[in-house]
C-alpha positions in Angstrom: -66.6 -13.9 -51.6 -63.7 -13.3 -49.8 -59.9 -14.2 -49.6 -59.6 -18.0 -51.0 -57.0 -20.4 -51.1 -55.0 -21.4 -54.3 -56.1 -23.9 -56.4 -60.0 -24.6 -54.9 -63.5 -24.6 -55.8 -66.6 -23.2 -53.9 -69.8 -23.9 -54.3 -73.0 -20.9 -54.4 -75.5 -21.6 -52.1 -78.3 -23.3 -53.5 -80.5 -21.6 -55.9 -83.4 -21.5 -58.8 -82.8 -20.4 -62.0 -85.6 -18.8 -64.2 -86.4 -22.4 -65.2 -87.4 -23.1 -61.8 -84.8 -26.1 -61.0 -82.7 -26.1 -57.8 -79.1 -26.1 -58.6 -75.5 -24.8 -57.2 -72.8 -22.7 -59.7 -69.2 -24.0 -58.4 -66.7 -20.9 -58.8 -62.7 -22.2 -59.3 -59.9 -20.3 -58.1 -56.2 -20.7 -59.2 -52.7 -19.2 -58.3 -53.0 -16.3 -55.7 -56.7 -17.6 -55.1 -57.8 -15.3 -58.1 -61.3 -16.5 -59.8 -60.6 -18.9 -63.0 -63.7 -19.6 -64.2 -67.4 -20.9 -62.6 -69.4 -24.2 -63.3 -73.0 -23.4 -63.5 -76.3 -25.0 -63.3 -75.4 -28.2 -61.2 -78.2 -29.9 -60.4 -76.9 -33.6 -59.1 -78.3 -33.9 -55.2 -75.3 -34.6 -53.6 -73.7 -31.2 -55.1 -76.6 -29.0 -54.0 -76.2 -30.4 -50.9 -72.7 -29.3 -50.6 -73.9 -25.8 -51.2 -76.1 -26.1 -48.5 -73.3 -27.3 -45.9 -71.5 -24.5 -47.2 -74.5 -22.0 -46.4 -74.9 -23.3 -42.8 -71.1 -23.1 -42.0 -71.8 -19.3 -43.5 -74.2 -18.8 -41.3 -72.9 -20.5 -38.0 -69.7 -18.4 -38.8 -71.5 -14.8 -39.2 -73.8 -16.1 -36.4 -71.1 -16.5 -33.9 -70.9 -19.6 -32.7 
C-alpha cells in the first residue's frame, strides 16, 4: 500500500482464509496516513464486495485506462 490519506480505511482485496471462507481485512490509517490498526475476517457481502470494487479500480489504474 501506498501513500494514504489521514484518517481512512481500506479494504484487502477479497480473500480465503485457511478455513476456506471468503472475507476482506479493512486496514485503518490515522494522522499522517500512518497504519493504526486492521479489522480482519469480514465476511458480510456487501463488505467483500467493497474489496472487490477496490481491486478493479487497482487494476483499471495499473492497467491504464
Amino acid at each position: 500500500m501506498g501513500k494514504h490519506t489521514p484518517n481512512t480505511s481500506e479494504p484487502s482485496y477479497p480473500h480465503e482464509g485457511k478455513f476456506g471462507k471468503e472475507h476482506i481485512d479493512v486496514y485503518h490509517f490515522g494522522r499522517g496516513g500512518k497504519k493504526t490498526g486492521t479489522t480482519k475476517h469480514i465476511t458480510d457481502p456487501g463488505m467483500i464486495r467493497w474489496g472487490e470494487k477496490k481491486k478493479e479500480y487497482d487494476e483499471g489504474k495499473a492497467g491504464g485506462k
